[in-house]
C-alpha positions in Angstrom: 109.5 82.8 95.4 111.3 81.2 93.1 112.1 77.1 92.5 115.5 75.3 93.0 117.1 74.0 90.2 118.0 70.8 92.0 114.8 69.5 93.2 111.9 72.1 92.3 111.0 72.9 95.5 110.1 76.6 96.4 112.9 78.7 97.4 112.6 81.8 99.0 113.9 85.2 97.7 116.2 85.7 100.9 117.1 82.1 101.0 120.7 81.2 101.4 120.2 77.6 99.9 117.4 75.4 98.8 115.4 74.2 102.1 115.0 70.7 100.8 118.2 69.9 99.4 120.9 72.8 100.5 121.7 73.6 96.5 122.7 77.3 96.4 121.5 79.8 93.9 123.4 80.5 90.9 122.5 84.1 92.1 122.6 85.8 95.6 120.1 86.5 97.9 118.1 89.4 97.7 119.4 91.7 100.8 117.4 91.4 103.4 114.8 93.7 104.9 115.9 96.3 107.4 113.9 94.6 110.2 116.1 91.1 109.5 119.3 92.9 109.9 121.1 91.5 112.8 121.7 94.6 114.9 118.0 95.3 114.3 117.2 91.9 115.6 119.4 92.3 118.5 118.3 95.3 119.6 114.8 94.3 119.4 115.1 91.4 121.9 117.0 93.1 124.3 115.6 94.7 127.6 115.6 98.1 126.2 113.2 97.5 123.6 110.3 94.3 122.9 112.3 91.9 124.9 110.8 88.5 124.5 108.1 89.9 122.3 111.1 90.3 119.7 111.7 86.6 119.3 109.1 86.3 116.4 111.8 88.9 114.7 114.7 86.3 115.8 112.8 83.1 114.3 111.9 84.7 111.4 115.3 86.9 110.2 117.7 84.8 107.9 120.6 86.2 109.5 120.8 84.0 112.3 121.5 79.9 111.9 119.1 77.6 113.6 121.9 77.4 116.5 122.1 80.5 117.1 118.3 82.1 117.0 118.2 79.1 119.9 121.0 80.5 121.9 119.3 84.2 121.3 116.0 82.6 122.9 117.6 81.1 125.5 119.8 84.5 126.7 116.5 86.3 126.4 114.5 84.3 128.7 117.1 83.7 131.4 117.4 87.8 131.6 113.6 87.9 131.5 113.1 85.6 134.4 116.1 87.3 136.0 114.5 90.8 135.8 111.3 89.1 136.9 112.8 88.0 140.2 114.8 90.9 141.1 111.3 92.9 141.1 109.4 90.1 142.8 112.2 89.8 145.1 113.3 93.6 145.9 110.6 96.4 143.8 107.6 94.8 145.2 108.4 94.7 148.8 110.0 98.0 148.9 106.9 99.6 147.3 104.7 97.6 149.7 106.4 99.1 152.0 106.6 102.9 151.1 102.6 102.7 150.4 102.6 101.1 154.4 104.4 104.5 155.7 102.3 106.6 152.8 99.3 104.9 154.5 100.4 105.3 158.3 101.4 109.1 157.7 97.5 110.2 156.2 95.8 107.4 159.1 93.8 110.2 161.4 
């Protein structure tokens, strides 16, 4: 951490600008960790991988604006609910119903 030279307030080694006032650095950033890159970020929250237990990875990489990590959020709970109904709606009956005929082949 280190302190703006506008305003004093604390200013984060990945920090773009100063939080409190938006003064920028005389020098750049430090790069950011692998795990804030954006492709890492992305691939995270998508279905392959953590999903919506990825978004703490979203919020917290400085790679995304505050716009975009709520678009992000937003795309990865409408597929989560979506993949949520399609199994409520087609997996679970059609392994109810395998386990019925499973059931009525080993009935004696």
């Amino acid at each position: 951490m280190s302190q703006c030279a506008g305003c004093g307030a604390p200013v984060g080694e990945t920090d773009i600008a100063c939080p409190r006032c938006q003064t920028r650095p005389s020098k750049p950033p430090a790069a950011a960790k692998w795990y804030h890159r954006r492709w890492v970020v992305l691939f995270g929250i998508s279905p392959l991988f953590l999903g919506p237990f990825g978004l703490p990875l979203l919020w917290k990489s400085p790679g995304f604006s505050p716009r975009g990590k709520l678009v992000w959020t937003l795309i990865t709970i409408g597929w989560t609910l979506g993949l949520i109904w399609y199994g409520a709606e087609h997996l679970v009956p059609a392994i109810r119903h395998e386990l019925d005929q499973i059931n009525a082949a080993y009935q004696f």
